[in-house]
N, C-alpha and C positions, 0 to 999 in steps of 0.2 A: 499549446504545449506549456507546460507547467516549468518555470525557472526557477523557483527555489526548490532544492529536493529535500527540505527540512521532515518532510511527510518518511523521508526511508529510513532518519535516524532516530536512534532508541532516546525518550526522553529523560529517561531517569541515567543511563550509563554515555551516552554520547556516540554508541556504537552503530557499524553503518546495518540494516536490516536486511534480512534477503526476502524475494516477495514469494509468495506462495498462492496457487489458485484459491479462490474463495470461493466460487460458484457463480452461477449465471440462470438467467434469466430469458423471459422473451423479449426482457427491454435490453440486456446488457450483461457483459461478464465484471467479474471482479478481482482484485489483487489485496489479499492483506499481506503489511509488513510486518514479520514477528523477527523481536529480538531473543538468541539464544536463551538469555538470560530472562528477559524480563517479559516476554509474551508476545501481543497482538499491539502495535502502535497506532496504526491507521487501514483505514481499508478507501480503495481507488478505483472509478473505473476509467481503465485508459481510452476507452472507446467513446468518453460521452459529450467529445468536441464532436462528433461527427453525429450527432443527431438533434 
């Protein structure tokens, strides 16, 4: 489990991100965090403690 969620907020504005599908794979799906304003912050897979 990941405790800092510094990864959801926008870096430039401080604002919190909403996640949005990324796509997936045969190894794993994915989450980018985009800010309204300023785009694509990071991209996550929640899945990939379990492999």
């Amino acid at each position: 489990m990941i405790d800092d969620e510094a990864y959801r907020t926008c870096s430039a504005c401080g604002g919190d991100c909403p996640p949005e599908p990324c796509g997936a794979d045969g190894i794993g799906a994915r989450l980018v965090f985009v800010c309204p304003r300023h785009g694509a912050q990071s991209i996550m897979d929640p899945f990939s403690r379990l492999r």
